[in-house]
C-alpha positions in Angstrom: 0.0 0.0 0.0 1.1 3.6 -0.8 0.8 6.1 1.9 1.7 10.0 1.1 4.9 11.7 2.5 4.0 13.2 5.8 6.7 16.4 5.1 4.4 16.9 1.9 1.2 17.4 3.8 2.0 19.2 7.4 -1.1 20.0 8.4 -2.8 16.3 8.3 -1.9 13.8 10.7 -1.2 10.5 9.3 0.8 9.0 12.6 -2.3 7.6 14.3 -4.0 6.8 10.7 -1.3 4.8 9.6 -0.3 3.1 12.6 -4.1 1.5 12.7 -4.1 1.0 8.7 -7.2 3.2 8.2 -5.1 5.4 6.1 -6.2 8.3 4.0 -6.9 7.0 0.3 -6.8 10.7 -1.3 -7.0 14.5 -1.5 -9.3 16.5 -3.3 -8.1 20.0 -4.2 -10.8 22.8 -3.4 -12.6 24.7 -6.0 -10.7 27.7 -5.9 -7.4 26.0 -6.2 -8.9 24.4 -8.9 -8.9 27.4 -11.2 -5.4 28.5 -9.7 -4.2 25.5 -11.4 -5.7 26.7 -14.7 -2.6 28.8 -14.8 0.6 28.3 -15.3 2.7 27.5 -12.2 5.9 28.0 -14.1 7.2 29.2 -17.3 5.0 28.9 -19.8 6.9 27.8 -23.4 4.1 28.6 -25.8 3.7 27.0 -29.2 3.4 23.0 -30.8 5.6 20.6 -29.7 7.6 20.8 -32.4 8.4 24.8 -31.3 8.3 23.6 -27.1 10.5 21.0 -27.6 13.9 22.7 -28.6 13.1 25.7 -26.4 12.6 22.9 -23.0 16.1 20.8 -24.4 17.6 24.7 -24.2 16.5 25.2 -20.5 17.6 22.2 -19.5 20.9 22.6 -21.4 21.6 25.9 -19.3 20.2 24.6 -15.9 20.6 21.3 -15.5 18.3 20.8 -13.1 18.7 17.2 -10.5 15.4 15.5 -12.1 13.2 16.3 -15.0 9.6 14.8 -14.9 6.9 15.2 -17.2 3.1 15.1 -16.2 1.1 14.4 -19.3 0.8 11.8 -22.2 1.5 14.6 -25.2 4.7 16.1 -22.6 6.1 12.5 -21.9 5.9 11.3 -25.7 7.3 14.5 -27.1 10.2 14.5 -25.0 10.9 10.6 -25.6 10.9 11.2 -29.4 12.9 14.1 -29.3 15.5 12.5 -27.2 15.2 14.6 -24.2 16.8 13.1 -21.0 13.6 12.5 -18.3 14.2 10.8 -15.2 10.1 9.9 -14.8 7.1 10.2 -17.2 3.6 9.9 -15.7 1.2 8.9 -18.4 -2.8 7.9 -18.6 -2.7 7.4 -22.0 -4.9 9.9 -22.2 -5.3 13.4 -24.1 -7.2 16.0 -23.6 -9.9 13.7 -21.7 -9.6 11.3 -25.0 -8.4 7.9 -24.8 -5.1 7.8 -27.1 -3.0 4.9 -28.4 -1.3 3.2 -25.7 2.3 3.5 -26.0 4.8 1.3 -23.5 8.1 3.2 -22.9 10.9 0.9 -21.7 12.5 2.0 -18.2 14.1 1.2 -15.4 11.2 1.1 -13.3 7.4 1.4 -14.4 4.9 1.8 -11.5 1.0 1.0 -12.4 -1.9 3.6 -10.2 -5.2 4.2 -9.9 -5.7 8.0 -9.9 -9.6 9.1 -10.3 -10.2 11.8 -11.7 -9.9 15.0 -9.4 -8.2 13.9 -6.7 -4.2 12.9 -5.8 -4.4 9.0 -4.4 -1.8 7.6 -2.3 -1.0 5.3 -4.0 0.0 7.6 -7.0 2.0 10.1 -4.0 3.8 7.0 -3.1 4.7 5.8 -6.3 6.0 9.4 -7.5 8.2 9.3 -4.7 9.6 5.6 -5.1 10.2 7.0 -8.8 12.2 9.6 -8.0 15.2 7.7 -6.6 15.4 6.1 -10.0 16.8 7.8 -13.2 14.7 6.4 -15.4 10.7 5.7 -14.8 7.2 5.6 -15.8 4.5 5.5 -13.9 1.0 4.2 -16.0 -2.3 6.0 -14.1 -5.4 4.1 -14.5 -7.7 7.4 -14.1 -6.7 11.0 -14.5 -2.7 12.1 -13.6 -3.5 16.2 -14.1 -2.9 16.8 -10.5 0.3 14.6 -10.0 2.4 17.3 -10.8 1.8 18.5 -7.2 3.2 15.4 -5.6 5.8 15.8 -7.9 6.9 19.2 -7.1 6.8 18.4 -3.5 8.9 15.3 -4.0 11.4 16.5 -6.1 14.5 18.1 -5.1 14.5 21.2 -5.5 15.9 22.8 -8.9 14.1 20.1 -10.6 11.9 20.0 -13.4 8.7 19.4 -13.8 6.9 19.7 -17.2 3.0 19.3 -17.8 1.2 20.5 -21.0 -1.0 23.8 -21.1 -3.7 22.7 -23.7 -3.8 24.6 -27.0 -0.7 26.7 -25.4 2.3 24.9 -25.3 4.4 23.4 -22.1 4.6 24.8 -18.6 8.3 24.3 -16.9 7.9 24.7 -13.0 11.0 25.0 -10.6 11.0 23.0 -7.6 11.9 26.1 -6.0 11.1 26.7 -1.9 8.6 29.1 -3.1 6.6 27.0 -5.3 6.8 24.2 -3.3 5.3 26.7 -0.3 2.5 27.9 -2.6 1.9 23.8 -3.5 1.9 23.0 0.0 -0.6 25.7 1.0 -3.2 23.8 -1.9 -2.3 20.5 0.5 -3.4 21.9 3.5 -6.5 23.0 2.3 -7.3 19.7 0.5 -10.5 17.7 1.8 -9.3 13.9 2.9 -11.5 11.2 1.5 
């Protein structure tokens, strides 16, 4: 079973819940950090893939940030065909809410997880963190991964890269910075437990 890192989400006590295995199964983010994450959280590379890509493998060149992970089926195949270096790609082979070819991308490690629709399991947290000690993984959701990339800005160290698609705009390149992660943690603690 997955359980959710207790640093990530300071506000919730997990001790006693996990200790008697009736665990919290997810988070549900409120409605107005719902729209907040309708914008961009980072910088926002606009264009088609074909114009994001070279400007993300540019950014990376001059930062080289720890990790790089990409949130998003159109993010994670882009950068895998273009040869850019990811350490994890969360996928649900899924676009734009539309079921898309399934596509198996060889790895070190590859992590299967449900993830409904509007909510962050923990069984997804857990795997994002396990994932993030490898260089190279995938991590397959069977539901919805939008909201993953807050478990993986929380998880990653910071400097790193995560990536997620902004539809019909191009790709959004957040910094694990102590100030993002403080914003992300602040949509934690207001998250209803379910």
């Amino acid at each position: 079973m997955f359980f959710a890192s207790r640093s990530a989400i300071s506000n919730i006590d997990l001790e006693s819940q996990t200790q008697t295995n009736s665990a919290l199964t997810s988070f549900r983010p409120s409605q107005s950090d719902l729209v907040r994450l309708k914008t961009p959280l980072g910088k926002l590379l606009t264009g088609t893939p074909a114009e994001t890509m070279p400007k993300l493998r540019t950014l990376i060149q001059q930062n080289k940030p720890p990790k790089v992970t990409t949130v998003g089926d159109v993010v994670s195949r882009q950068t895998l065909s273009t040869g850019i270096q990811v350490d994890l790609r969360i996928l649900d082979q899924m676009t734009l809410r539309q079921r898309i070819s399934a596509v198996e991308i060889k790895a070190e490690q590859t992590y299967r997880v449900r993830n409904p629709a509007g909510v962050i399991t923990r069984e997804a947290w857990d795997a994002i963190k396990e994932a993030l000690q490898h260089t190279e993984a995938v991590i397959y959701v069977d539901g919805e991964e939008d909201l993953l990339a807050i478990p993986a800005i929380l998880e990653s160290p910071d400097k790193a890269f995560i990536v997620y698609g902004q539809p019909s705009q191009g790709v959004v390149v957040v910094t694990a910075s102590p100030e993002v992660k403080h914003e992300v943690r602040e949509m934690m603690n207001r998250m209803t437990e379910e």
